[in-house]
LOTORDREN-267242 format. One record per residue: residue in one letter; x, y, z of N, C-alpha, C, O, CB in turn. Coordinates in steps of 0.05 Angstrom, whole numbers, plus 32768, in hexadecimal, padded with zeros to 4 digits. Glycine has a CB too. Layout:
// residues N
aXYZXYZXYZXYZXYZ...
This chain:
// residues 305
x81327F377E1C813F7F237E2E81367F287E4A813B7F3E7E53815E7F257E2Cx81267F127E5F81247F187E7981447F147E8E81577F047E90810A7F047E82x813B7F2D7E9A81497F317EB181477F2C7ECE81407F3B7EE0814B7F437EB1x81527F0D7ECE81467F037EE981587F097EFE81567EFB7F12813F7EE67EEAx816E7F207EFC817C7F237F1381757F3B7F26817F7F407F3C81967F257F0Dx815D7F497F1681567F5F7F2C814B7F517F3E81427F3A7F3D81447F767F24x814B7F677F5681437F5E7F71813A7F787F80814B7F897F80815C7F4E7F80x81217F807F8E81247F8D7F9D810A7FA17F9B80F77F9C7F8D813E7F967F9Bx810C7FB27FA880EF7FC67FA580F27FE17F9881067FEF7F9B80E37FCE7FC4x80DD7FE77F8980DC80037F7780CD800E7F7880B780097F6E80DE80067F5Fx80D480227F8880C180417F9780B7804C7F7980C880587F6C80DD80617FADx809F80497F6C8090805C7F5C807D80707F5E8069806A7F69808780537F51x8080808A7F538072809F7F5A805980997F40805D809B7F27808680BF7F5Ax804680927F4A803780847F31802480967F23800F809B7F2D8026806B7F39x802D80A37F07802280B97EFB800580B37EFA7FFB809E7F00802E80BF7EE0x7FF780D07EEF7FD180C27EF57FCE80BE7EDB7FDD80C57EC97FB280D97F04x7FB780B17ED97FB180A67EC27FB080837EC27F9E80757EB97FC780B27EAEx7FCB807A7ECF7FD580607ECF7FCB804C7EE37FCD80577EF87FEF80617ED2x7FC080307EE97FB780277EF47FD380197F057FE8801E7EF87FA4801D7EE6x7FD9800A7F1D7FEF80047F267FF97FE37F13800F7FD87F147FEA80037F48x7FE07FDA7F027FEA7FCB7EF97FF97FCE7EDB80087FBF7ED07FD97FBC7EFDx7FEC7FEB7ED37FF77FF67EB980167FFE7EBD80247FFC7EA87FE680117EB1x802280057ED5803880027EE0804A7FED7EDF805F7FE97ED3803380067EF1x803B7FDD7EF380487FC97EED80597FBC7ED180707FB87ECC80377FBD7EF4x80407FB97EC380467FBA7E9A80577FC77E98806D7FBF7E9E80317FC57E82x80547FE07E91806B7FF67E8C808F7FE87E9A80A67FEA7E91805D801A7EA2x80877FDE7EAB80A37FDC7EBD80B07FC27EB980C77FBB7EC1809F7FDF7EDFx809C7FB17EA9809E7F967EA480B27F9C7E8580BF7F8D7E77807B7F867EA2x80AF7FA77E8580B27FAE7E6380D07FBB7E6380E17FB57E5280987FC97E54x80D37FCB7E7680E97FDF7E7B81057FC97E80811B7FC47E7580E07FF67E9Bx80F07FBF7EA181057FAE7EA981117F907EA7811D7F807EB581027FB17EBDx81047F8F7E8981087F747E8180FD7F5A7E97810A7F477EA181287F727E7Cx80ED7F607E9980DE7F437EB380CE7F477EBC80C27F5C7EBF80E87F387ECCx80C57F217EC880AC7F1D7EBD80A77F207EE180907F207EEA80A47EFE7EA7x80B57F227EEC80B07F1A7F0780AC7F377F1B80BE7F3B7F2B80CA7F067F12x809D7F447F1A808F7F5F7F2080747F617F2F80637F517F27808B7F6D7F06x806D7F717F4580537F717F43804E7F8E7F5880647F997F5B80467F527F4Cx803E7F987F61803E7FB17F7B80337FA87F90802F7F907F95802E7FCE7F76x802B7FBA7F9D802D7FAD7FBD801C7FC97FC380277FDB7FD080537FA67FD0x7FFF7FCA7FBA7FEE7FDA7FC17FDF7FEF7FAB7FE780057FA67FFA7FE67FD4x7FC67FE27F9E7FB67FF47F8F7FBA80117F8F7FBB801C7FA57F9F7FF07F96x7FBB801E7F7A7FB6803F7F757F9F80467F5D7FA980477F477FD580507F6Ax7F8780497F5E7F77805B7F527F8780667F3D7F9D80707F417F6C80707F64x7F7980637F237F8880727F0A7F8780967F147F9C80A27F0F7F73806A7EE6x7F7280A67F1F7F8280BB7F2B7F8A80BF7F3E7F8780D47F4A7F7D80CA7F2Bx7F9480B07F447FB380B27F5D7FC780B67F527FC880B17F3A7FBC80997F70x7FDF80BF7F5F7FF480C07F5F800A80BD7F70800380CA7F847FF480CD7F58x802280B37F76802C80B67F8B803B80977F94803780847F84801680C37F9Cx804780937FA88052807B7FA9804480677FA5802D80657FAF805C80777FBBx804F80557F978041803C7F88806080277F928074802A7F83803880427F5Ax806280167FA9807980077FA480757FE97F9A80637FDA7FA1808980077FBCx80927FE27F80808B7FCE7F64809C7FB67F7180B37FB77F7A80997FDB7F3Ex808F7FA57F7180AD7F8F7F7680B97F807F6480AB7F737F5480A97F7A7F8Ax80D67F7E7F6480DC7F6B7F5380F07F507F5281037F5D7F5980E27F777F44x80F67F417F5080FA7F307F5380EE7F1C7F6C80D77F177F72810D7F367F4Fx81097F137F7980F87F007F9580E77F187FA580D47F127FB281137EEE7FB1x80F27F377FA380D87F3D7FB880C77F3F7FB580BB7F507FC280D57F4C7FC6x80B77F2E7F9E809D7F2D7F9480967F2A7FA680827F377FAA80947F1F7F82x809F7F177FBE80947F067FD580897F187FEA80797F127FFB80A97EF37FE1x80997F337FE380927F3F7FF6806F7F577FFB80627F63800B80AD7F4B7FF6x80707F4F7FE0804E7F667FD8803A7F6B7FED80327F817FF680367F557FBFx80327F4F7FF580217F54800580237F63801F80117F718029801C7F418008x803A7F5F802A804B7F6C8043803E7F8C8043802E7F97805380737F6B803Dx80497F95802D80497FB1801F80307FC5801E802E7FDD802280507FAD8004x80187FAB801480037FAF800F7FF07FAE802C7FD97FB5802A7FFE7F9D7FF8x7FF67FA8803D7FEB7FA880617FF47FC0806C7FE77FCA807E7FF97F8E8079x800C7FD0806280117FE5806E7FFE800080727FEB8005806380277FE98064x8005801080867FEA8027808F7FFF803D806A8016803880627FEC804180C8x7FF3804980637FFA8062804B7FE5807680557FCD8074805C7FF380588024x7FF9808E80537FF480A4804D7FEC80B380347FF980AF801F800380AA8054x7FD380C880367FCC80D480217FC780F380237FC480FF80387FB780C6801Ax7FC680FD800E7FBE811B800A7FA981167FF07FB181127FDA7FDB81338001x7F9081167FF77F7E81247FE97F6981317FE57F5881337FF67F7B811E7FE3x7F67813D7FCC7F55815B7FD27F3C814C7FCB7F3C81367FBF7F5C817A7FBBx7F24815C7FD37EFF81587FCB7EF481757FCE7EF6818A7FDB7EEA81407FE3x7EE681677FBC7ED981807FA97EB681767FB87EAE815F7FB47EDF817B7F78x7E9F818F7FCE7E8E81837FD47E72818B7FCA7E7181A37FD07E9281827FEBx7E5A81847FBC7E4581907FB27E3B817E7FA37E2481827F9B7E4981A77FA5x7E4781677F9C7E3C814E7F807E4E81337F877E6681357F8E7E47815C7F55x7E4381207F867E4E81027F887E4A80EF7F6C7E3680EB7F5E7E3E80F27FA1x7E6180E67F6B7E6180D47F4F7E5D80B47F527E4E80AC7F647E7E80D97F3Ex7E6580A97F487E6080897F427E6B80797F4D7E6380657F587E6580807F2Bx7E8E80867F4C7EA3807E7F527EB2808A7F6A7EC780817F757EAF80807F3Ex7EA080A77F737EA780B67F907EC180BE7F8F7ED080C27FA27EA380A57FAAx7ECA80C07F697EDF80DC7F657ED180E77F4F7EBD80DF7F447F0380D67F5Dx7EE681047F477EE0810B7F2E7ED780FA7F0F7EC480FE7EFF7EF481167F2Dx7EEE80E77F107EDF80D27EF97ECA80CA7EF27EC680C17EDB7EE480BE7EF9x7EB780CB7F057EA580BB7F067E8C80C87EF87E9080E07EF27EA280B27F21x7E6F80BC7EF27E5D80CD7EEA7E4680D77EFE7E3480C97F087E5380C17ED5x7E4980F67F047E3B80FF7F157E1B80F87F187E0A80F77F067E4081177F13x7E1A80F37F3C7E0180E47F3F7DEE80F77F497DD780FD7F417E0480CB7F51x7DFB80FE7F597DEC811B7F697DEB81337F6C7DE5812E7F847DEC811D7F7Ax7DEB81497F6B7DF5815B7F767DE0816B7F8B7DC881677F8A7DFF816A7F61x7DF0817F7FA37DE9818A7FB67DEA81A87FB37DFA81B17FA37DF781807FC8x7DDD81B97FC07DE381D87FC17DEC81E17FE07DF181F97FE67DC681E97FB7x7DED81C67FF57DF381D1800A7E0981D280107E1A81C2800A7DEB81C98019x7E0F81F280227E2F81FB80207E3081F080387E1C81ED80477E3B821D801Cx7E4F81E9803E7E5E81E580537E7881F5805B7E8B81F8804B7E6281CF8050x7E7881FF80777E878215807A7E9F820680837E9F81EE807E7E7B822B808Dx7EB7821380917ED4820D808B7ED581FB80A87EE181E580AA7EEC822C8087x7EC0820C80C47EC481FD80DC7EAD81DE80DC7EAD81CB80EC7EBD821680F8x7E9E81E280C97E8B81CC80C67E9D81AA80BA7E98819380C17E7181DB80ADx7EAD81B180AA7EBE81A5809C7ECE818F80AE7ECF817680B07ECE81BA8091x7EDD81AD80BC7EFA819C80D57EE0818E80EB7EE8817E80FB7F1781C080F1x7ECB819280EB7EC8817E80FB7EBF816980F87EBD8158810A7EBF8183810Ax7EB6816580D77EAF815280CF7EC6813F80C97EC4812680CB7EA0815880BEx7EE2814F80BF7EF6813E80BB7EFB812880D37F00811080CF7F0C814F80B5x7EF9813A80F57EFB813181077EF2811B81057F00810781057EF4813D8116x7ED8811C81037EC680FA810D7ECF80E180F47EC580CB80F67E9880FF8109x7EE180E580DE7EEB80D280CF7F0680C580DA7F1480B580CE7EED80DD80B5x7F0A80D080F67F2380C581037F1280A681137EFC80A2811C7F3580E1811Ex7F348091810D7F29807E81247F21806381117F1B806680FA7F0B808E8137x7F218046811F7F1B8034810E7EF58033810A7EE5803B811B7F2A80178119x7EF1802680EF7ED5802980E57ECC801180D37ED77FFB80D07ED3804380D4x7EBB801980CC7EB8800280B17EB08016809B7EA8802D809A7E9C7FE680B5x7EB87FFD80857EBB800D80687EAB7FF980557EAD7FE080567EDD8012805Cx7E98800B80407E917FF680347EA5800480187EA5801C80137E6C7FF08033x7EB67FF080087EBD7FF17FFC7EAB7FFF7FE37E947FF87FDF7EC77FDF7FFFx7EB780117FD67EA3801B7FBF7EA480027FA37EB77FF27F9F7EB0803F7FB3x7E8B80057F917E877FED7F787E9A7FF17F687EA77FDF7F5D7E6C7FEE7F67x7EA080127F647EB380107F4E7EDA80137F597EEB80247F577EA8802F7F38x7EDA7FEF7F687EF87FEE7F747EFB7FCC7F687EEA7FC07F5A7EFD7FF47F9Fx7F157FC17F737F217FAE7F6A7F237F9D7F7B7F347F8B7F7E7F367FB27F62x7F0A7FA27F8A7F017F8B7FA57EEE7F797F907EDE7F7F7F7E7EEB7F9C7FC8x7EF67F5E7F9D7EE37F477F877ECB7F427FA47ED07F427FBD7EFC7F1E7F78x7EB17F3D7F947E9D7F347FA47E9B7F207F8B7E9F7F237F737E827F4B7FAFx7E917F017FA07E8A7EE37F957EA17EE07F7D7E987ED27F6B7E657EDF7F88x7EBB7EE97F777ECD7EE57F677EC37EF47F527EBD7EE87F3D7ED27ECB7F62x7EBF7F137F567EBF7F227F437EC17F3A7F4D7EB87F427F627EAD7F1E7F33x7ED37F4B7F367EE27F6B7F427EC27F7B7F477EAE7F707F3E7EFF7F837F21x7EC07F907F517EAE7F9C7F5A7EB07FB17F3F7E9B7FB67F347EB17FA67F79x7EC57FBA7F367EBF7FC67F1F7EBA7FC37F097EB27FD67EFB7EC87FCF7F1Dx7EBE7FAB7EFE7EA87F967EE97E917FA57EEB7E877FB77EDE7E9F7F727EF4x7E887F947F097E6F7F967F0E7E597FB17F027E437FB17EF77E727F947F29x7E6B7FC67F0D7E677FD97F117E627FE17EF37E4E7FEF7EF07E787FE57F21x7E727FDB7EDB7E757FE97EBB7E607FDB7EB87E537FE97EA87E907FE47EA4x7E4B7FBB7EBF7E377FB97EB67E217FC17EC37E0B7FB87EBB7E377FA67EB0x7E227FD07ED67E0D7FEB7EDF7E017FD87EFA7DE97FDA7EFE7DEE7FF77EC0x7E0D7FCB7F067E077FB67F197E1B7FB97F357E337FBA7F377E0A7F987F0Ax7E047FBA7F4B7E127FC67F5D7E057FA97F727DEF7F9D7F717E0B7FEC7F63x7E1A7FA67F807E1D7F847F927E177F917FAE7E1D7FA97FB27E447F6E7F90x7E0D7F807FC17E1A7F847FDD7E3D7F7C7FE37E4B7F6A7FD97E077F717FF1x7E437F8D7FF67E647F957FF77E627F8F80187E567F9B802A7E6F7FBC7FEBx7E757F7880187E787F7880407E867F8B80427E967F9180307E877F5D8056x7E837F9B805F7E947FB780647EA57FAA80707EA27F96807E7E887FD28075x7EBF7FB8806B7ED67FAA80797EE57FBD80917EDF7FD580917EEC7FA18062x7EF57FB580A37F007FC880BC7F137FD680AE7F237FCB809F7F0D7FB880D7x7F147FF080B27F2C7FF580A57F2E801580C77F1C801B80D67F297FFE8075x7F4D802280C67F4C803080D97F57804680C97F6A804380B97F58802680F1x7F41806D80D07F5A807E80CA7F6A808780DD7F60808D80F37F55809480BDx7F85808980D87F98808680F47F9880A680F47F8D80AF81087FBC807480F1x7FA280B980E47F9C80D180E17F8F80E380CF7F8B80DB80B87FAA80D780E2x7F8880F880D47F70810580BE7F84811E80C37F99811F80D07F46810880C9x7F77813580B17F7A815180B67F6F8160809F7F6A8152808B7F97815880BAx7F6B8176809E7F60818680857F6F81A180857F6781B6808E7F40818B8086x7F8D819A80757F9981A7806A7F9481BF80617FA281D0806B7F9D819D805Ex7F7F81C9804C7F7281DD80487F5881DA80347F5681C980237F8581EE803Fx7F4481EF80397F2981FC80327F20820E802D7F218222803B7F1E81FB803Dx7F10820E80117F0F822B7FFC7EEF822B800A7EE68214800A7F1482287FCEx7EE4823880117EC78237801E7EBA824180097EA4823780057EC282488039x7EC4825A7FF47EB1825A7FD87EB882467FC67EAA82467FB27EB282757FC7x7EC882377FC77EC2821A7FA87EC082037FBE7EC381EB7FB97EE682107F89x7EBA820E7FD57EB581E87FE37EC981D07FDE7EC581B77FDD7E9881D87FD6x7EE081E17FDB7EF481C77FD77F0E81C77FEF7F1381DB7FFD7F0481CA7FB3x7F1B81AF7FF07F2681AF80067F3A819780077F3681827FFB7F1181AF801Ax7F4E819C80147F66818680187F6B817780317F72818280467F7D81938015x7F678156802F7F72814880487F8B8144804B7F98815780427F698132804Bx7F99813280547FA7812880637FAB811780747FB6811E80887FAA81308068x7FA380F780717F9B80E7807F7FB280C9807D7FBF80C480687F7D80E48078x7FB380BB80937FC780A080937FAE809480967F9B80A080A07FE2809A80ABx7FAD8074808C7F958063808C7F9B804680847FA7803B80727F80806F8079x7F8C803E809D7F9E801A808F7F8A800C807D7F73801380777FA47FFB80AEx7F9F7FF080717F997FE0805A7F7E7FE080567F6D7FDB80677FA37FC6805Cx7F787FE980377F5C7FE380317F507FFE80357F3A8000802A7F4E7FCD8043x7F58801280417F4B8027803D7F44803480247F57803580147F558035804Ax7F278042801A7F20804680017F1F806D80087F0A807780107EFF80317FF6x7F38807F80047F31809B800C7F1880A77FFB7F1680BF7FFD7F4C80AD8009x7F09809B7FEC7EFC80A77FD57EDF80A17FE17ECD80B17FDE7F03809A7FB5x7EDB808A7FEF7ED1808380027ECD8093801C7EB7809780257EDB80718005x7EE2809A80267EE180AB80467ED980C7803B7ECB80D4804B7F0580AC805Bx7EE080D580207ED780F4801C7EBD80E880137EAB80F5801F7EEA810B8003x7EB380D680057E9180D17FFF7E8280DA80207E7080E980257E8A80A57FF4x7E9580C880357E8B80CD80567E8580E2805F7E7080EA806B7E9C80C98068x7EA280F180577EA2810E805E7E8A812580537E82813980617EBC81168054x7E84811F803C7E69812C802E7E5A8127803C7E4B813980417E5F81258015x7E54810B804B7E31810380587E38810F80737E24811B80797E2380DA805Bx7E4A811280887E4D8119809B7E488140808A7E34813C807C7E6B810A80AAx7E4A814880897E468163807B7E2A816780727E20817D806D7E5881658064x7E1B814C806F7DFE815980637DFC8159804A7DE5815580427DF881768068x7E14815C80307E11816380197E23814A800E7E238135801A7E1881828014x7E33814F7FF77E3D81377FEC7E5A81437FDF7E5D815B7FD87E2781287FD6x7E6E812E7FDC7E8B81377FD37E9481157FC47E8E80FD7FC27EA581437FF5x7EA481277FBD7EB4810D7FA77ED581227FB17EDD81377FBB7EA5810E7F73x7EDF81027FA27EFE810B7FAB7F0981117F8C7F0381057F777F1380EF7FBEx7F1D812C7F8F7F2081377F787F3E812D7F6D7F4381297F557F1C81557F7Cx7F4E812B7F807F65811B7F7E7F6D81107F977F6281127FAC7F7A81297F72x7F9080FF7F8C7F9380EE7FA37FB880EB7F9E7FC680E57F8A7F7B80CE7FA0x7FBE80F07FB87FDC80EC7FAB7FEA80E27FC37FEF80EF7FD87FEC81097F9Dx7FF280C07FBB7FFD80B47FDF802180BA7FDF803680B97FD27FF580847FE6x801780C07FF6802E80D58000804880B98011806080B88013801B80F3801Fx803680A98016804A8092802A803B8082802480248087802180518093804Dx804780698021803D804C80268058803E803A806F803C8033803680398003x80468033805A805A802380658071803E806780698055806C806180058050x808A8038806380A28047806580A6805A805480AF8070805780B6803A8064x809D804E803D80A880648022809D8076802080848075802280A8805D8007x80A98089801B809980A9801380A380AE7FFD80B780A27FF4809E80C78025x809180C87FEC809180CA7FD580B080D57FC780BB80D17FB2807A80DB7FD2x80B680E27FDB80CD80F17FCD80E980D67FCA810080DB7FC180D681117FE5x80E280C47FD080F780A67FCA80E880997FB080EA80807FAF80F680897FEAx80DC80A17F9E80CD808E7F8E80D980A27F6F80E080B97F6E80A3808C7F98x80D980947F5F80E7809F7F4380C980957F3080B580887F34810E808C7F38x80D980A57F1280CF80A27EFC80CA808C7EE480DF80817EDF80D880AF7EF6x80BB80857ED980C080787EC280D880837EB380E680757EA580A880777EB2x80DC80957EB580F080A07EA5811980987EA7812B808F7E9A80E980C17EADx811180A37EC8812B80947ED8812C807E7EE0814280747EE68133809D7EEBx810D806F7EE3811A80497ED7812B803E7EB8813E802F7EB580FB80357ED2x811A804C7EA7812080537E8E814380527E8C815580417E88811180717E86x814280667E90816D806F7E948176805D7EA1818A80517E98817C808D7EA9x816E80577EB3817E80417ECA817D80277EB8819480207EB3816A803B7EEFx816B80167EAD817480067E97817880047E8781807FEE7E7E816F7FFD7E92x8177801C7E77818C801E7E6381B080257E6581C2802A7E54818180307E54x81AE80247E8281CA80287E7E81DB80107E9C81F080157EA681D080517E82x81D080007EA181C87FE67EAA81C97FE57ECE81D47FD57EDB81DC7FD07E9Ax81BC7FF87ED481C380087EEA81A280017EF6819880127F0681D0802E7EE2x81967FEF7EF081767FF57EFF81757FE77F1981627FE77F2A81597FE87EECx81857FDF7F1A818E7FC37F3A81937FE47F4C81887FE77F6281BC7FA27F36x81A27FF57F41819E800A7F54819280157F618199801E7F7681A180147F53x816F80187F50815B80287F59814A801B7F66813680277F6D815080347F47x814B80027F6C81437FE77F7C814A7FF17F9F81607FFB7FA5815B7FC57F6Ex81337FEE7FB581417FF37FC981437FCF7FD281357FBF7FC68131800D7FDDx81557FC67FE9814B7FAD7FF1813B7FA47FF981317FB4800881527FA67FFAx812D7F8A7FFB810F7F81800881127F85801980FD7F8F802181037F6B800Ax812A7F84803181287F8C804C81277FA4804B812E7FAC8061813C7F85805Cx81227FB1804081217FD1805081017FCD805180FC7FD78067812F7FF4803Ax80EA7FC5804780D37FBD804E80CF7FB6806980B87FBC807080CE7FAC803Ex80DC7FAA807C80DE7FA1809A80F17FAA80AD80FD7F9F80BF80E27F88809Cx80F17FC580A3810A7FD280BD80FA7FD780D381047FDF80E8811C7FF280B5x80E17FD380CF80D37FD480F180DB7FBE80FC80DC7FC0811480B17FD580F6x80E27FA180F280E67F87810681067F84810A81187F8B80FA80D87F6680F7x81087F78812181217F79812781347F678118812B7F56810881227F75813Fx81507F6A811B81607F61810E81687F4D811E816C7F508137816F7F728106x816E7F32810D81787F1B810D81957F14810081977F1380E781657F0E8104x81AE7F0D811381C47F04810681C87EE7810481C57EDE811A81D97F0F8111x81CC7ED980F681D27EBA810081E77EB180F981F37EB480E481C37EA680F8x81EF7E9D811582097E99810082097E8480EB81F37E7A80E382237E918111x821A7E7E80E4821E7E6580CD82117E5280D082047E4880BD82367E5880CBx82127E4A80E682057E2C80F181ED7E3980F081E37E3080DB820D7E1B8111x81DE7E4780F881C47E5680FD81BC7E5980D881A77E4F80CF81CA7E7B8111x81C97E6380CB81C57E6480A581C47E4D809D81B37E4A808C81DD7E708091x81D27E3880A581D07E1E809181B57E18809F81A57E11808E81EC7E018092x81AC7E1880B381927E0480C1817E7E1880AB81727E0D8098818A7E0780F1x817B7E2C80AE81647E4180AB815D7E3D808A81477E39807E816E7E6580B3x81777E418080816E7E41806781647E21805981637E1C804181867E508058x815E7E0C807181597DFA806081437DF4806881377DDF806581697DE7805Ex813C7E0C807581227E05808C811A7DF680A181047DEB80A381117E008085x81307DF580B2813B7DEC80C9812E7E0080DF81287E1780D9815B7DEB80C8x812C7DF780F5812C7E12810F81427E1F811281567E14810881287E08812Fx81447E35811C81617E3F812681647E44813E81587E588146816A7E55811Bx81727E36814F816C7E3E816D817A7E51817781907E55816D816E7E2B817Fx81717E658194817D7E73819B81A47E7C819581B17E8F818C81727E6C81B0x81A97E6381A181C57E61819881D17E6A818281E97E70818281CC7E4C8198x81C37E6A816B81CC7E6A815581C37E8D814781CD7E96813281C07E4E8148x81B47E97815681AB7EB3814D81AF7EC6816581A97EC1817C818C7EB38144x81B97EDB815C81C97EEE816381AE7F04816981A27F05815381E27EF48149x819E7F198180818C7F1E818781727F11817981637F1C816881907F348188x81717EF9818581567EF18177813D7EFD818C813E7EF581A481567ECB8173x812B7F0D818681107F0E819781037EF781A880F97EE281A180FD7F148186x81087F0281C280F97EEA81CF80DF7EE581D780D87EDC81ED81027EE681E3x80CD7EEC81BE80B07EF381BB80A77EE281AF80B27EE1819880A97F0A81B0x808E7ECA81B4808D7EB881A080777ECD818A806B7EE2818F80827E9781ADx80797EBF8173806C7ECD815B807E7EEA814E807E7EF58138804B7ED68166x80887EED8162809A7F0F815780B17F02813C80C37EF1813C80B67F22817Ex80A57F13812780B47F15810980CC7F1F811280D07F2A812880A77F2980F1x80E17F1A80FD80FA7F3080FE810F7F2680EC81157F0F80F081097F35811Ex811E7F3480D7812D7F3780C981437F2680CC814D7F2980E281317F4B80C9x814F7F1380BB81617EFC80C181757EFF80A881727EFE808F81517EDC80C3x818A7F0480BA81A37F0A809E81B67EF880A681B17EE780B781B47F2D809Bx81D57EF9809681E27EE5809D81FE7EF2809182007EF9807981D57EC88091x82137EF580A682267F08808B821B7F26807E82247F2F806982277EF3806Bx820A7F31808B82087F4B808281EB7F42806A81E37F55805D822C7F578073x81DF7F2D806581D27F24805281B27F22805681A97F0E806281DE7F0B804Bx81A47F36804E81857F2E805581817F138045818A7F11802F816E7F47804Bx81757F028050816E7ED9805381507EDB805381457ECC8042817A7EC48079x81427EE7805F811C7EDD806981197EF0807D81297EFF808881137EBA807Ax80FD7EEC808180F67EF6809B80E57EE380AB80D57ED380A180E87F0F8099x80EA7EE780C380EF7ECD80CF80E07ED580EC80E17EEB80F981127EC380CFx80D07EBB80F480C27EBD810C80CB7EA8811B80D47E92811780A57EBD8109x80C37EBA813380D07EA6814F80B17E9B8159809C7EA8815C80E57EBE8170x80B67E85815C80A07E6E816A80B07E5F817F80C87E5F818380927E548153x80957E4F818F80997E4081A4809A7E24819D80887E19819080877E4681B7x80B47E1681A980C67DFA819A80AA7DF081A6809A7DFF81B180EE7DEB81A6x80A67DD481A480937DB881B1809F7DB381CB80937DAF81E080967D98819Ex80BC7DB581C880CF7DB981DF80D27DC981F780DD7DC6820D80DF7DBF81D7x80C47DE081EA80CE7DF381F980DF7E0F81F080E57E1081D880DC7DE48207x80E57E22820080F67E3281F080E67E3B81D180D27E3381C481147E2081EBx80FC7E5281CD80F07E6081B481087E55819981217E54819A80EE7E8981BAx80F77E4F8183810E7E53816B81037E61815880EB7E66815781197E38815Dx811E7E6B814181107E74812F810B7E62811981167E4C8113811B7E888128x80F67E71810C80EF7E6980ED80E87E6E80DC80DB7E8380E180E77E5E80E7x80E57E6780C080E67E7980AA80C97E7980A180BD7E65809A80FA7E718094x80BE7E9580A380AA7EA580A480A57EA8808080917E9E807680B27EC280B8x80B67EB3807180B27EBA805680D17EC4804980E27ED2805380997ED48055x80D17EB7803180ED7EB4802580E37EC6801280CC7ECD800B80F97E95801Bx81047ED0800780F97EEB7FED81117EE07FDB81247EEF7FDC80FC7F187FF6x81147ECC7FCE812C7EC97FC781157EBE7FAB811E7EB57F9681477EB67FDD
């Protein structure tokens, strides 16, 4: 039987092995519905927050999926594979060592915005096709490099006899880390693949808020899974909060303007987003523009209902 009354977001610590859409499935199954999806790719060896949406905040995925995430992962440096992790089938290998201060400064120069060429074996489509198709029929495309920024780096720790070593980096949308340690090998002279990967934050959520298949599991079987749901608004606690009154709710929700009068700290910024409740009730999120008139009103930006 589908369950169309869930609502809300589900922090997953996404075991390895599993693709984020194999998740998805799994959760489709659990949570009786059809209306599911995530809000940011994970590499079958990754692990770590994966957030699922379900019901109306399907609407919200994309939001989710723009946010900067945090990572911890280790590379292993001397040989490069296909796929620029362990999985992959080794292409090269190197005998040149790299010492522990050679390293931190190479981590250094991976700080800062750049361009990236997406690697073949990812879930970027070139001319309407995934790059990793491509890639299983031994066919490798040109890839436009795209902007992507690392906001922070660090190198956690370094075994200088096995050449292996741990980051620590925040990096916005579209960043490929399997990609930046492939970097980190050529800035070094020699070559690395990434050995694992485990995101630590996406956007707000951190790992230690994200549960199990297991304790979704319990939570619907004992009809309790609306619990483990956080609300779509907690996705936008960076934009400010919007009260309206009544008269301000009936216009909005029919997609009316709402004018000053009628909203309770509205931003007086044209284009500035911000959270629109009504009665204690997250409604949309909602942008303030400039009337034809004059003056600012609000309006409805994206509905999750």
């Amino acid at each position: 039987m589908q369950n169309s009354e869930l609502n809300g977001i589900l922090l997953m610590d996404k075991p390895q092995g599993f693709t984020s859409h194999d998740v998805v499935a799994k959760l489709r199954g659990i949570l009786h519905t059809r209306k599911i999806g995530h809000g940011g790719t994970l590499d079958p060896l990754a692990t770590g927050v994966l957030p699922v949406f379900v019901g109306g905040a399907t609407k919200a995925a994309d939001f989710a999926a723009a946010q900067d995430k945090e990572y911890v992962a280790g590379f292993t440096l001397g040989y490069s594979t296909d796929t620029q992790d362990v999985t992959g089938k080794i292409m090269e290998t190197s005998e040149r060592y790299a010492a522990r201060y050679a390293v931190e400064r190479a981590v250094k120069r991976l700080l800062g915005p750049q361009q990236q060429v997406p690697p073949m074996y990812s879930a970027v489509k070139v001319n309407g096709q995934k790059l990793y198709d491509l890639a299983r029929q031994g066919r490798e495309v040109e890839r436009p490099a795209r902007d992507i920024v690392v906001h922070e780096i660090e190198l956690l720790d370094y075994d200088e006899d096995a050449q292996k070593g741990t980051l620590r980096l925040v990096v916005s949308k579209g960043t490929y880390v399997r990609t930046l340690v492939n970097d980190l090998g050529e800035k070094l002279g020699t070559l690395a693949v990434m050995h694992s990967l485990v995101r630590t934050r996406a956007g707000a959520y951190t790992l230690d808020q994200c549960c199990s298949f297991d304790a979704v599991e319990r939570a619907a079987q004992t009809g309790e899974a609306q619990q483990q749901l956080l609300p779509t608004d907690s996705l936008f606690l960076d934009y400010p909060a919007v009260q309206l009154t009544d008269e301000g709710a009936e216009r909005i929700v029919r997609g009316a303007v709402v004018f000053p009068r009628q909203a309770d700290a509205l931003p007086d910024q044209a284009g500035a987003l911000c959270r629109v409740y009504h009665g204690g009730r997250f409604l949309m999120l909602g942008q303030v523009r400039t009337l034809d008139k004059g003056g600012l009103g609000l309006f409805v930006y994206k509905n999750f209902r």
